[in-house]
C-alpha positions as CSV (number, residue, x, y, z in Angstrom):
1,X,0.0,0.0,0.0
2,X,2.6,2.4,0.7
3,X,4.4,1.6,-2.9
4,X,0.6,2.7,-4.3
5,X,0.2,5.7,-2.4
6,X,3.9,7.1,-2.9
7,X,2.4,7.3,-7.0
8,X,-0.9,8.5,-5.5
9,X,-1.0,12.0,-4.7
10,X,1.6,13.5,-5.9
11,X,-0.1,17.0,-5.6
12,X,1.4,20.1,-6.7
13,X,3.7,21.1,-3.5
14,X,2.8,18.0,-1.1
15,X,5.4,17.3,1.1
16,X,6.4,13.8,2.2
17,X,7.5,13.1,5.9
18,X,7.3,10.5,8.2
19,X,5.0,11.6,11.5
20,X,6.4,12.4,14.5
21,X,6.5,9.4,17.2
22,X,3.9,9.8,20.2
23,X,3.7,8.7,23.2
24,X,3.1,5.1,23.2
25,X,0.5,5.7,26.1
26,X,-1.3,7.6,23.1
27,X,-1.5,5.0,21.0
28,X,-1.7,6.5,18.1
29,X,-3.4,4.0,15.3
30,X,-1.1,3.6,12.2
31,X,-2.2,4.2,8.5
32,X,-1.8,3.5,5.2
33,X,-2.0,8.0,4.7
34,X,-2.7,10.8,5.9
35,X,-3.6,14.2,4.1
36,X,-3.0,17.7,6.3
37,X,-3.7,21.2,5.8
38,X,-6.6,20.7,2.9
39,X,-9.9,22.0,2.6
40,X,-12.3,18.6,2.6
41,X,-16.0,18.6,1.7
42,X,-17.3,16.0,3.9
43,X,-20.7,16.1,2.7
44,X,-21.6,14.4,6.1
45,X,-25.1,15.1,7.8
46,X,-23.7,18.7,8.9
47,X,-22.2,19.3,5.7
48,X,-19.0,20.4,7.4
49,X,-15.6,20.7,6.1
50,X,-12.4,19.0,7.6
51,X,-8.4,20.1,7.2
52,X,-7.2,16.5,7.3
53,X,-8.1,12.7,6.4
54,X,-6.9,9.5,7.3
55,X,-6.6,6.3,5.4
56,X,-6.5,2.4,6.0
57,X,-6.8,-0.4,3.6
58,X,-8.5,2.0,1.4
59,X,-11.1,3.1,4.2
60,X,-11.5,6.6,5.8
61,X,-10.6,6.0,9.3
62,X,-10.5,9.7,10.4
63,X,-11.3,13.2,9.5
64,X,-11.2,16.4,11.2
65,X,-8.7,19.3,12.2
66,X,-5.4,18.7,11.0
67,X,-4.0,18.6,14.6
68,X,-6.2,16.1,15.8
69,X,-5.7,13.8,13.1
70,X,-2.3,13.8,12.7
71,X,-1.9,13.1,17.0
72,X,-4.6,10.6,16.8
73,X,-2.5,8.3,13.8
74,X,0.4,7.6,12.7
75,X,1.8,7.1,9.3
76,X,4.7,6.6,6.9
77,X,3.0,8.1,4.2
78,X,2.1,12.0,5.0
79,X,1.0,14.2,2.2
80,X,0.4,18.0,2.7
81,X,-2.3,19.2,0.9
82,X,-1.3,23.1,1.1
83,X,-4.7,23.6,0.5
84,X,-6.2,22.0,-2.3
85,X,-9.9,21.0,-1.9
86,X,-11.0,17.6,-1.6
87,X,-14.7,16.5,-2.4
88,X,-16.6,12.7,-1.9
89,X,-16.1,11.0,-5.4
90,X,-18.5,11.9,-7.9
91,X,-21.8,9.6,-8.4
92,X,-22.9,9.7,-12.3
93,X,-26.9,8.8,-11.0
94,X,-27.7,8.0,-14.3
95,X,-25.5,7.2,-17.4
96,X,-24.9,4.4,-20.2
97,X,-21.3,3.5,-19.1
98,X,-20.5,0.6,-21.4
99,X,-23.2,1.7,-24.5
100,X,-20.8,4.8,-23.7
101,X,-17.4,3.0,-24.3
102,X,-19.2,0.6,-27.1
103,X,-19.8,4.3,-29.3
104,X,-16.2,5.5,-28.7
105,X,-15.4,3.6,-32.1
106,X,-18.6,5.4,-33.7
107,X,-18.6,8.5,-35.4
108,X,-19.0,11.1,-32.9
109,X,-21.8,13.7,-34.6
110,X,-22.5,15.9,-31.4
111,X,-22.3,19.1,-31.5
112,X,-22.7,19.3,-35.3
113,X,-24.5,22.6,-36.6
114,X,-25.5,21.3,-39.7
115,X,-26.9,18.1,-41.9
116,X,-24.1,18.5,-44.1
117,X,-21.5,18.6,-41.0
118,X,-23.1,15.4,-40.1
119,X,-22.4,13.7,-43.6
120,X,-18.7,15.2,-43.1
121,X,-18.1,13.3,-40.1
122,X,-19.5,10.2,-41.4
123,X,-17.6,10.5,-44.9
124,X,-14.4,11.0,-42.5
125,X,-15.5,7.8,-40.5
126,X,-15.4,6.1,-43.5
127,X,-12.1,6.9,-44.6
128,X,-10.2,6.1,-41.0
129,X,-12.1,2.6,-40.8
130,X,-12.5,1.3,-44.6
131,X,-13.7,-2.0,-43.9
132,X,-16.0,-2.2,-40.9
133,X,-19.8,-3.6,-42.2
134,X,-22.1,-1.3,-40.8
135,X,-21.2,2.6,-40.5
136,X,-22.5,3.8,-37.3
137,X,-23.0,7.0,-35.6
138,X,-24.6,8.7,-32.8
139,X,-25.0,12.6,-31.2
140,X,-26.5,14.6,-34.0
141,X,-29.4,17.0,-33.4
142,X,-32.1,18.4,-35.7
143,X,-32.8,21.0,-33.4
144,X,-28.9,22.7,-33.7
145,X,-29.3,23.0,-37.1
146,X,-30.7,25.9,-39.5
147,X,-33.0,23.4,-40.8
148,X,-34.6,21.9,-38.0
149,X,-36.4,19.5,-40.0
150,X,-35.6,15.5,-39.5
151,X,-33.3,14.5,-42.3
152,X,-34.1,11.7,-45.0
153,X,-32.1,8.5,-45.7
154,X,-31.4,10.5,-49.4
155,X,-28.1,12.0,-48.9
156,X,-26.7,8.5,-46.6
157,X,-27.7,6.7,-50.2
158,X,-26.0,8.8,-52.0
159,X,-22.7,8.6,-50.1
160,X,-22.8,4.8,-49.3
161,X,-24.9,3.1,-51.3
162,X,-22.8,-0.3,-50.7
163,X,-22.9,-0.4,-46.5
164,X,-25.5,-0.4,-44.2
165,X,-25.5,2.7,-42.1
166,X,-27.9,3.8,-39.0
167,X,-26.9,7.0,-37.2
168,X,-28.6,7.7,-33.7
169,X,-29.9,10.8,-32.9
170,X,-28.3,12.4,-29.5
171,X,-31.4,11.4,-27.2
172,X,-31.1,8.1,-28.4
173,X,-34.8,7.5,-29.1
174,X,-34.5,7.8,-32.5
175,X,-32.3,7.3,-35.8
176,X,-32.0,7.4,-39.4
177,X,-30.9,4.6,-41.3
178,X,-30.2,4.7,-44.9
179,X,-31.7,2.2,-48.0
180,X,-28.9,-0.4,-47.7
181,X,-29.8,-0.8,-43.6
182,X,-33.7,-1.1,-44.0
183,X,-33.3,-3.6,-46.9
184,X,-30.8,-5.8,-45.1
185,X,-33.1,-5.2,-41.9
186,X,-36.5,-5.9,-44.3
187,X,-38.1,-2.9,-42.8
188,X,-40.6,-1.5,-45.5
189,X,-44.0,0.8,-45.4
190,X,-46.4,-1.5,-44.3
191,X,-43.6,-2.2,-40.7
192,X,-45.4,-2.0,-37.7
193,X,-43.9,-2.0,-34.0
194,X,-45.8,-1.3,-31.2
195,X,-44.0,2.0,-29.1
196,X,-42.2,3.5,-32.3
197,X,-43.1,4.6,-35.8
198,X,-41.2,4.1,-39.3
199,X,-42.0,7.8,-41.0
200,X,-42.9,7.8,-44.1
201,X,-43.1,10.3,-46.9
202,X,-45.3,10.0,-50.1
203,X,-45.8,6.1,-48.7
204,X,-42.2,5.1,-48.4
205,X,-39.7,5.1,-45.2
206,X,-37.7,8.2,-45.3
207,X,-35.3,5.8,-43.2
208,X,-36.2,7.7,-39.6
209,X,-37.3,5.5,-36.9
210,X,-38.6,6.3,-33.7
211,X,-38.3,5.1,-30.2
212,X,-38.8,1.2,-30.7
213,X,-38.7,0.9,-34.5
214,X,-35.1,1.7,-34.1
215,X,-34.6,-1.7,-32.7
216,X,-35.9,-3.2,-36.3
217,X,-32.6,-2.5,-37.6
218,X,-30.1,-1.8,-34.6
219,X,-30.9,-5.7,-33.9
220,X,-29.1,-6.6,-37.6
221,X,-25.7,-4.9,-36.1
222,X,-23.3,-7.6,-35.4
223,X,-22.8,-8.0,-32.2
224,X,-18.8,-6.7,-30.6
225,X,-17.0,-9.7,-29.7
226,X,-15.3,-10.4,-26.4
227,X,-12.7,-8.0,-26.9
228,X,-14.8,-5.4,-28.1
229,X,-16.5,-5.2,-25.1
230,X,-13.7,-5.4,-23.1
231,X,-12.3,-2.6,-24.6
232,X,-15.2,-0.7,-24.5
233,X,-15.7,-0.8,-20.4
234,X,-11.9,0.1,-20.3
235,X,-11.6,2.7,-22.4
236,X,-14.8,3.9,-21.1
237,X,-13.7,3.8,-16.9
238,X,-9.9,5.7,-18.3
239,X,-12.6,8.4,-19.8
240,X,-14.9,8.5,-16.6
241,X,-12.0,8.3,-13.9
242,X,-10.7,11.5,-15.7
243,X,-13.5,13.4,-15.1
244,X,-13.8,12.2,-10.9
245,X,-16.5,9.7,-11.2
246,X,-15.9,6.9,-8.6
247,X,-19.2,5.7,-9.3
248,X,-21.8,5.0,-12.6
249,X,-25.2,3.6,-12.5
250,X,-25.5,2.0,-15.8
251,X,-28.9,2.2,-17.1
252,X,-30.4,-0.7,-18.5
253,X,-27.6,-4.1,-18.8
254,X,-27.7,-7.5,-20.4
255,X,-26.7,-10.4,-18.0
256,X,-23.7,-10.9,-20.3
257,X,-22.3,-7.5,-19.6
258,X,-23.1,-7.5,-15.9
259,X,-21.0,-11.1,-16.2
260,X,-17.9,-9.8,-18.3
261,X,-18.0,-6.6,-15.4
262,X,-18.1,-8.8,-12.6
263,X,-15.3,-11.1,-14.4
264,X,-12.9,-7.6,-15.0
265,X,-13.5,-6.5,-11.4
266,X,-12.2,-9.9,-10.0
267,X,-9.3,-9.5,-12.6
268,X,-8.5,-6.1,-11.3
269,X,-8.9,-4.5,-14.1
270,X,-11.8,-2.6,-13.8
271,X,-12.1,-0.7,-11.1
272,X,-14.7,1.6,-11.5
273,X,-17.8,1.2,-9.1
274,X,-21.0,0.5,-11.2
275,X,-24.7,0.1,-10.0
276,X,-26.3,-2.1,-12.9
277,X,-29.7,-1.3,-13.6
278,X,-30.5,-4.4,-15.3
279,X,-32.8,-4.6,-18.5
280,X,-36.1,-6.5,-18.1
281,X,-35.4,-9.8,-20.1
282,X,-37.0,-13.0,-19.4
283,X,-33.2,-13.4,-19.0
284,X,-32.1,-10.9,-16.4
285,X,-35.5,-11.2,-14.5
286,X,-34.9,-16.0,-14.0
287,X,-31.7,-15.3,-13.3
288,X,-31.6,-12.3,-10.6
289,X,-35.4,-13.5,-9.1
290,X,-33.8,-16.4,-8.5
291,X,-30.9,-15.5,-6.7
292,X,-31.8,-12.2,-6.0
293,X,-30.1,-8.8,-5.7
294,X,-26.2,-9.3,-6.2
295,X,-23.9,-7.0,-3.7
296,X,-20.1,-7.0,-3.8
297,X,-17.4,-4.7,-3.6
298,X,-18.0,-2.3,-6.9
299,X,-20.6,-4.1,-8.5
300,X,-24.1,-3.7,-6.9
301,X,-27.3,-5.0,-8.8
302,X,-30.4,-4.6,-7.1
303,X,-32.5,-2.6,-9.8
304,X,-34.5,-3.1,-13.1
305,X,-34.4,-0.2,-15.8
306,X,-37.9,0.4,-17.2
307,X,-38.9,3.0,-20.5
308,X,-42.2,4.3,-20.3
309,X,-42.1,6.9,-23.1
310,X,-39.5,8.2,-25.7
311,X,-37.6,11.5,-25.8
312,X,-38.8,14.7,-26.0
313,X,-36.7,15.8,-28.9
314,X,-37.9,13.3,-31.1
315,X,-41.4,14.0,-30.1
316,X,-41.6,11.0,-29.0
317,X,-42.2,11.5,-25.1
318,X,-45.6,10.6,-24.0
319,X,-48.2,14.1,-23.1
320,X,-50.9,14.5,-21.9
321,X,-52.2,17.0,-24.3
322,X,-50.7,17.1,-27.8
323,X,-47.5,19.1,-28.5
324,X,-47.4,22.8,-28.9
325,X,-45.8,22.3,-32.6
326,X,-47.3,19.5,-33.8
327,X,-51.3,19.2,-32.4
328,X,-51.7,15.8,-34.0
329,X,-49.1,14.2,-31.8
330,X,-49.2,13.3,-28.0
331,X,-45.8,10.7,-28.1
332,X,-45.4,7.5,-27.6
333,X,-46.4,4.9,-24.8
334,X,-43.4,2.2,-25.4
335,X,-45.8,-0.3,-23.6
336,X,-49.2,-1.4,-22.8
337,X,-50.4,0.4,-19.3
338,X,-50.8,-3.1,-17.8
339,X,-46.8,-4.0,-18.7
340,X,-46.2,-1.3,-15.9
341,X,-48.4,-2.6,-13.5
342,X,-47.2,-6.3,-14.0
343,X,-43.2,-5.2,-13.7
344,X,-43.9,-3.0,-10.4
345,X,-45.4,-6.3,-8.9
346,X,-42.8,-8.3,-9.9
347,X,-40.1,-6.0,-8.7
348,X,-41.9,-5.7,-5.7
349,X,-42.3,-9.3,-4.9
350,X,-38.9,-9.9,-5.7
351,X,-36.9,-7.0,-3.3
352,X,-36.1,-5.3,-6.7
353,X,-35.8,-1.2,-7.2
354,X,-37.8,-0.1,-10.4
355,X,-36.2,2.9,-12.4
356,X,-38.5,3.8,-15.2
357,X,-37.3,6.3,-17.8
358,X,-40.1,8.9,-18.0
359,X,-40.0,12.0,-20.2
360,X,-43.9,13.4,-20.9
361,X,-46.1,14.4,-18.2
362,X,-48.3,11.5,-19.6
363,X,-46.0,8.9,-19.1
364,X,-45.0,10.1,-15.9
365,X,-48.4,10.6,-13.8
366,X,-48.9,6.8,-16.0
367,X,-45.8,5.3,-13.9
368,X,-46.5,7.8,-10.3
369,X,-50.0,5.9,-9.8
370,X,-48.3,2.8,-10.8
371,X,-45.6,3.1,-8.3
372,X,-48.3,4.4,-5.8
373,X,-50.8,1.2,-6.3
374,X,-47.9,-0.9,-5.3
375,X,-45.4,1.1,-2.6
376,X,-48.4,2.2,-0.7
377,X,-47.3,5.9,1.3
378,X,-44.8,4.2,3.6
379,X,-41.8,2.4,2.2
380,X,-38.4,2.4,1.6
381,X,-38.1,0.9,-1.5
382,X,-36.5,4.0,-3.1
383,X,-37.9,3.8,-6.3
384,X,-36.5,5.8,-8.9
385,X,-38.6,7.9,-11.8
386,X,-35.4,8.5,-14.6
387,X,-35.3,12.0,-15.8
388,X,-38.9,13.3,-14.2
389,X,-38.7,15.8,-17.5
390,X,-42.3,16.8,-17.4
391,X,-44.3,16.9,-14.4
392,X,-47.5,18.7,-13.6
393,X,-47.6,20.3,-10.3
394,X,-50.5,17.6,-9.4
395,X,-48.2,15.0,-10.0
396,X,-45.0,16.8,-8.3
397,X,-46.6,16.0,-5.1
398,X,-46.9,11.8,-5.6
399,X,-42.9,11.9,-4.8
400,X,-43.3,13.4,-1.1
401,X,-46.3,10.8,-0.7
402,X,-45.1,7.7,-1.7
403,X,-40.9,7.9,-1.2
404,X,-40.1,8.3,-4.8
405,X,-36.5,9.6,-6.0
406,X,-36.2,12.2,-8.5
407,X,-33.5,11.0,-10.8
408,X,-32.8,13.8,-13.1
409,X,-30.2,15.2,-15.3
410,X,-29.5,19.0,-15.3
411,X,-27.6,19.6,-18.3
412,X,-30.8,18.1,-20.1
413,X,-32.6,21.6,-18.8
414,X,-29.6,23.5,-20.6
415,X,-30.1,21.3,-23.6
416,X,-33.0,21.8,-24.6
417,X,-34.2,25.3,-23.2
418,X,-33.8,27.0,-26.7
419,X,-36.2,24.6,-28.0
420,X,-38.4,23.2,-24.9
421,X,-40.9,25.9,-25.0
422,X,-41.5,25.2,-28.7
423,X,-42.3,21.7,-28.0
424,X,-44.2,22.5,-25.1
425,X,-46.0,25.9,-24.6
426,X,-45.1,28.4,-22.3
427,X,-47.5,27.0,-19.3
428,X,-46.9,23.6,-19.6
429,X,-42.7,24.7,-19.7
430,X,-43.0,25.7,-16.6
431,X,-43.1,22.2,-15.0
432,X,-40.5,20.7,-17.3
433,X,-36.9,20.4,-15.5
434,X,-38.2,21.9,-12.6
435,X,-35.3,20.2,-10.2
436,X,-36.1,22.6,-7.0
437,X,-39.5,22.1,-7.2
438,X,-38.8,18.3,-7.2
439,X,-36.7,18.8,-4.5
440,X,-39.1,20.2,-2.3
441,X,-41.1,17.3,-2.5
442,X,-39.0,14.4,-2.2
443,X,-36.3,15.9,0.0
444,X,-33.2,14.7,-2.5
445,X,-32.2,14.6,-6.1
446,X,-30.1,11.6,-7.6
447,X,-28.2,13.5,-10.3
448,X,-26.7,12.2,-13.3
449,X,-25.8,13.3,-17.4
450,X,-27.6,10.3,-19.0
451,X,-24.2,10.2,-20.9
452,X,-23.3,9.6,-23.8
453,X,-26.4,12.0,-24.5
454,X,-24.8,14.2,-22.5
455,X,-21.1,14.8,-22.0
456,X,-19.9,12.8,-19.3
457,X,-18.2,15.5,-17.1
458,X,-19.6,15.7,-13.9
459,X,-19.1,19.3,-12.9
460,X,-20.9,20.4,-16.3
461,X,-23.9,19.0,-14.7
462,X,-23.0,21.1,-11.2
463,X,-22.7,24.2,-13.3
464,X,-26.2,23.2,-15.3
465,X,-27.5,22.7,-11.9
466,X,-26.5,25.8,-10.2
467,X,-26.3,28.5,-13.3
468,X,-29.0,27.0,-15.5
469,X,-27.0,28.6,-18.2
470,X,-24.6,27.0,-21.2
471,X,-21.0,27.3,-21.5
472,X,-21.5,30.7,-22.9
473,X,-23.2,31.8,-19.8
474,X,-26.4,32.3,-21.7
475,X,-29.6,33.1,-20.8
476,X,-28.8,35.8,-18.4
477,X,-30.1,35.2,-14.7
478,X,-30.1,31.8,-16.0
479,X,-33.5,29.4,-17.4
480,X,-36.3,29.7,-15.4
481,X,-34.1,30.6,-12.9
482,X,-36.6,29.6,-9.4
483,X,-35.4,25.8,-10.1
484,X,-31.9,26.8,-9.5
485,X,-29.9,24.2,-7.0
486,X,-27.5,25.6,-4.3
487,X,-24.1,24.6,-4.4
488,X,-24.6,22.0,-1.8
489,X,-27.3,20.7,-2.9
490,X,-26.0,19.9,-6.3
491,X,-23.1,18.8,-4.9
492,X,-24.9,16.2,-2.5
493,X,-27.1,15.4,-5.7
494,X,-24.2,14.0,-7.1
495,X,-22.3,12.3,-3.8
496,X,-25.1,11.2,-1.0
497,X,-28.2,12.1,-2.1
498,X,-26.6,9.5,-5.3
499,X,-25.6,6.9,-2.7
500,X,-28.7,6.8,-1.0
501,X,-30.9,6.1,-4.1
502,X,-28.7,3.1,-4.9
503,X,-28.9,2.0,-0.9
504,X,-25.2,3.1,-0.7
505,X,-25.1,6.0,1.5
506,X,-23.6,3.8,4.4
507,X,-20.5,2.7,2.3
508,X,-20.0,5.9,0.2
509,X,-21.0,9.4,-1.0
510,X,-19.3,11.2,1.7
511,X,-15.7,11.6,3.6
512,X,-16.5,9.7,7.1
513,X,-15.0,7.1,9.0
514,X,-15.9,4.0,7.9
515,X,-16.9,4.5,4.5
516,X,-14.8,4.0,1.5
517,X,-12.0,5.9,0.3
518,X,-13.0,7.5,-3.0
519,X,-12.3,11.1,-3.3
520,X,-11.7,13.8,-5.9
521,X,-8.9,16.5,-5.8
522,X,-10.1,19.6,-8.3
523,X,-7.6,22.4,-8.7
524,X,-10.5,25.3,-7.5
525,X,-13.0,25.1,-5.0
526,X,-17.0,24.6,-7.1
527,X,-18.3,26.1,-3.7
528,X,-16.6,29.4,-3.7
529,X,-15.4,30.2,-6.7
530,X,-17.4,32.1,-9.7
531,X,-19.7,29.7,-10.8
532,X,-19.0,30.3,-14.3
533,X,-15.6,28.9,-13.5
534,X,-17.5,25.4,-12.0
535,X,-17.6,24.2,-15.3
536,X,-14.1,24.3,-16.4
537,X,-12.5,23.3,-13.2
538,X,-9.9,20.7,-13.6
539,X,-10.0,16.9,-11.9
540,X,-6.3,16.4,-10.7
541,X,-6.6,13.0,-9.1
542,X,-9.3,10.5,-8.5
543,X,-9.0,8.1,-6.0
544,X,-11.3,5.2,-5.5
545,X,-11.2,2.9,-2.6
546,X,-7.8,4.4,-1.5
547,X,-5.9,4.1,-4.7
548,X,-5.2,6.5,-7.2
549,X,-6.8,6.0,-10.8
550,X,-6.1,9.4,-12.2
């Protein structure tokens, strides 16, 4: 341990000395480390902030003043912080950690202002890998363009008539695929798919697909082989561990992946904590009903990820009354309303969480009375509700009442706020993203990006929390500024308030003895500093259960 720590923190400044002996009536307990003269976020009930930490066997054995720590152990390994602020490791809520690494070896269309930037990056894609058989890309967005109008498989035909290619839009819920892909997927006019839609134009497929009818053709994809996975879930925790997440809930895993993690964590190899929401296949649900809820070191499965509705970019999320800019269309229920009712009994019966993606205010008062019917008003089943998007103040209330977690993304607010009111009206706006208001009510928020929709930097989200403004500090006063979070409480959105929807808050999520050892050093301190400067603040080491992995 002390070989690992000497290549752990070597901080700008720190100074390495041996403590000085005590008394051996004291009896001072010896350490693996000890850091002195910081400033530590403990995030503890009190929220109070500590000078100095101790470690052992990659548990926090002691925090406080630096005096009393450093006369209460003893240690070989002493580093002087000079000041540098130390915060609970960061909690992604809510991501797609190994669809995330998977897409690394896509072409990467986010952020693209136009249709013709996107056909750029794919033509580029081309070029670099010559011979793979599909041509796949994800992160593009109608709405950033000039032309805000879905685009047609037309120009994709053009450019590759010989490969297959399917390129997902940045919300995920839908996609366009191009001639080649349908034909090889044998989707035509007359295919039907309950919770999605193949649009046509002048009766044929323009090649977009929405919500489920993407899975018509993303289930043709060959599959990545062993190594491709591995890779992915690498590559994917040296991204993340960058950035000072310690922790990812992974929204919505195969048993195979959840096997191949647990298999890399043994191996030591990956060492990034995960929460596995698990998908609801026959599969998952014999094996994990059977054995029920798995719980080791960094892999904890103990939830089932659910999608009610689809996105509301793609018009696809599910409303009660039609949208503002396009009054034939309410969204899309993915499912029958009974499916709901059968999984939350199910879950129930079997000591499993239920997560359940829900974007429209539809789908989400659908999946509230559902929850309510089977929690009843006192639980502790932390049931989750994944983004909470659009919720009517009627509705808002069902989270105080029946223990449900808010588990919501704030850079989706700064997202979509130059289009949101387009979709929506300005009345019904007013309940979409509306994170204090949630807050009220259920007493926490689990916060997360819902990467790779989002980028997967933690502290963009705490500035998107706390500003409700993009990078270029825009709107001014920030949007809809009353559903603002403080400082602390995005920073416990994304630390405790994290843990304790994924039953964790007694191992992690804050800096107290007896909890694990994962921590983040930034260069500035997010509480005091301007908050515009939140968002560019630098990780300089992630540690996670004692060791440093960046």
């Amino acid at each position: 341990m002390k070989k690992l720590f000497i290549s752990l923190l070597l901080l700008p400044g720190a100074l390495f000395t041996a403590c000085t002996s005590v008394p051996e009536s004291q009896q001072p307990q010896h350490v693996d480390y000890m850091l002195t003269n910081g400033t530590i976020y403990t995030v503890d009930s009190s929220f109070s902030v500590s000078e100095a930490m101790a470690v052992s066997n990659g548990v926090i054995v002691g925090t406080g003043t630096t005096q009393d720590i450093s006369s209460r152990f003893s240690t070989d390994s002493l580093v002087d912080l000079k000041g540098q602020v130390v915060y609970p490791g960061f909690i992604d809520a809510h991501c797609h950690f190994y669809r995330y690494g998977l897409g690394l070896q896509w072409a990467d269309l986010t952020g693209t202002s136009s249709w013709e930037e996107v056909l750029q990056r794919l033509e580029e894609q081309r070029r670099q890998y010559p011979n793979t058989d599909w041509l796949l890309g994800r992160g593009w967005d109608q709405n950033d363009w000039p032309v805000k109008e879905f685009p047609t498989r037309a120009d994709l035909d053009r450019l590759f008539p010989n490969v297959p290619v399917l390129i997902t839009r940045v919300d995920g819920h839908a996609a366009l695929a191009n001639s080649k892909a349908l034909v090889l997927s044998g989707v035509t006019a007359a295919s039907k798919v309950e919770g999605g839609r193949v649009v046509l134009q002048n009766g044929n497929p323009t090649g977009l697909l929405i919500d489920n009818a993407v899975d018509l053709v993303s289930t043709k994809i060959p599959a990545p082989d062993l190594q491709e996975q591995t890779t992915a879930l690498l590559e994917a925790q040296r991204k993340v561990f960058a950035v000072g997440l310690t922790t990812v809930d992974d929204a919505g895993l195969d048993l195979s992946t959840v096997n191949l993690i647990d298999s890399l964590q043994g191996a030591g190899s990956l060492q990034i904590r995960i929460y596995a929401m698990l998908n609801p296949t026959e599969e998952n649900m014999l094996r994990f009903f059977e054995s029920g809820p798995l719980k080791k070191d960094r892999l904890h499965v103990s939830s089932f990820k659910i999608y009610s509705d689809g996105a509301l970019g793609s018009r696809g999320a599910l409303l009660l009354n039609p949208y503002s800019d396009d009054p034939h269309n309410h969204g899309l229920l993915l499912s029958q309303p009974f499916y709901f009712e059968e999984m939350a009994k199910k879950l129930h019966a079997n000591g499993f969480q239920m997560n359940t993606h829900c974007i429209g205010d539809s789908a989400n008062r659908l999946v509230l009375d559902t929850y309510a019917g089977v929690l009843g008003e006192h639980n502790d089943r932390r049931w989750r509700i994944e983004h909470a998007q659009v919720v009517t103040r009627e509705d808002q209330q069902k989270y105080s009442r029946y223990n449900i977690i808010p588990s919501v993304q704030p850079t989706h607010a700064t997202s979509d706020m130059y289009w949101a009111g387009e979709r929506l009206g300005q009345e019904r706006e007013r309940t979409a993203y509306a994170y204090q208001d949630l807050l009220k009510q259920a007493g926490l928020l689990a916060l997360g990006s819902d990467f790779p929709i989002e980028d997967i930097n933690p502290l963009y989200g705490f500035y998107a929390a706390v500003a409700r403004q993009d990078e270029k500090s825009w709107p001014e006063g920030g949007y809809q500024a009353e559903n603002k979070l403080s400082r602390e409480e995005a920073l416990k959105g994304m630390t405790i308030w994290a843990a304790y929807s994924n039953f964790e808050e007694q191992e992690k999520g804050s800096l107290e003895a007896g909890k694990v050892a994962d921590f983040v050093v930034l260069e500035k301190d997010i509480m005091k500093i301007p908050v515009r400067e939140t968002r560019d603040t630098r990780v300089l080491h992630t540690i996670v259960g004692g060791k440093k992995v960046y």
